[in-house]
C-alpha positions in Angstrom: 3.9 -51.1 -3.6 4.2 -53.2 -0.6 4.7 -52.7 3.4 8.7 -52.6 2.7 9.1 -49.6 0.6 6.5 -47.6 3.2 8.7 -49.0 6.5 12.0 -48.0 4.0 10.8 -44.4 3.4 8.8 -43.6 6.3 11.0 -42.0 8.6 11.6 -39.4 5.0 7.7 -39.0 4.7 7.8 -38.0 8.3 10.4 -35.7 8.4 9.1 -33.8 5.4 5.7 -33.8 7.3 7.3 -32.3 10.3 9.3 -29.5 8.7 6.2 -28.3 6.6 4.2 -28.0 10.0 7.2 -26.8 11.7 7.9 -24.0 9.1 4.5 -23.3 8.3 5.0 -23.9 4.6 1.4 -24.3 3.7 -1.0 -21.1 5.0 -4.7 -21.9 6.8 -7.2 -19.4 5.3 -8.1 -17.9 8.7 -4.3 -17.1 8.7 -4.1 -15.9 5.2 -7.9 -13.5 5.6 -6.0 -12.1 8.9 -2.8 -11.0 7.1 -4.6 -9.8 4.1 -6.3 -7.4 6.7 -3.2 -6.3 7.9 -1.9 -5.4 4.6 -5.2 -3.4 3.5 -5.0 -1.5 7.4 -1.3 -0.9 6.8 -1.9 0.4 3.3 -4.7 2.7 3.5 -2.8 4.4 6.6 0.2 5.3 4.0 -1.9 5.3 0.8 -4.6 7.8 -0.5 -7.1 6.8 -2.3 -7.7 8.2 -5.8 -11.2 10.3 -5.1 -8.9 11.9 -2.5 -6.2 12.2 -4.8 -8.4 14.1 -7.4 -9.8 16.4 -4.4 -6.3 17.3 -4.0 -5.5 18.5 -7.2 -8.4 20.3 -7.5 -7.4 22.2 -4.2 -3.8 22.7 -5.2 -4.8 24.1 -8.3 -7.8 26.5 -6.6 -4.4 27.8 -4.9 -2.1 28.2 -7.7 -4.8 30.3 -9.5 -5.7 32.0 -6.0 -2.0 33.0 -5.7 -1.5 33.9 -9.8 -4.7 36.8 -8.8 -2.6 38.0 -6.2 0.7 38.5 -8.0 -1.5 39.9 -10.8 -3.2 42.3 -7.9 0.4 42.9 -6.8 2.0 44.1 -10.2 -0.8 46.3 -11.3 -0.6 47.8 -7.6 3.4 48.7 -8.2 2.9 49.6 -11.8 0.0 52.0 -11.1 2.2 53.8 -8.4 4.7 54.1 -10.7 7.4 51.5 -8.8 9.2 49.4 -11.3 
């Protein structure tokens, strides 16, 4: 290749040069670390995790067999005074 073809295409070597700088095309790592951050902040404010998850299943059903005792307690209190 010789000086012509650069002078011929240079002005189209920097125009692609400016519009990936100017566009941000290609991502620094400092840039990249920083919004992978963001996204792990942004998701554990929305997200649970799955230990907590399991703790709250456990809970919820600790409650549904809390509240089953009490309807049983309930129906045995109305059929022993005769209510139907």
């Amino acid at each position: 290749m010789d000086r012509q073809f650069f002078y011929k295409y240079a002005p189209v070597f920097l125009l692609a040069i400016a519009i990936i700088f100017q566009y941000n095309l290609f991502v620094t790592p400092e840039k990249l670390e920083q919004t992978h951050r963001e996204i792990l902040a942004e998701v554990a404010q929305v997200y649970i995790t799955k230990s907590e998850f399991g703790n709250m299943k456990e809970q919820i059903t600790d409650i549904n067999k809390k509240l089953d005792k009490i309807y049983d307690t309930l129906i045995s209190e109305r059929s022993s005074d005769g209510i139907n």
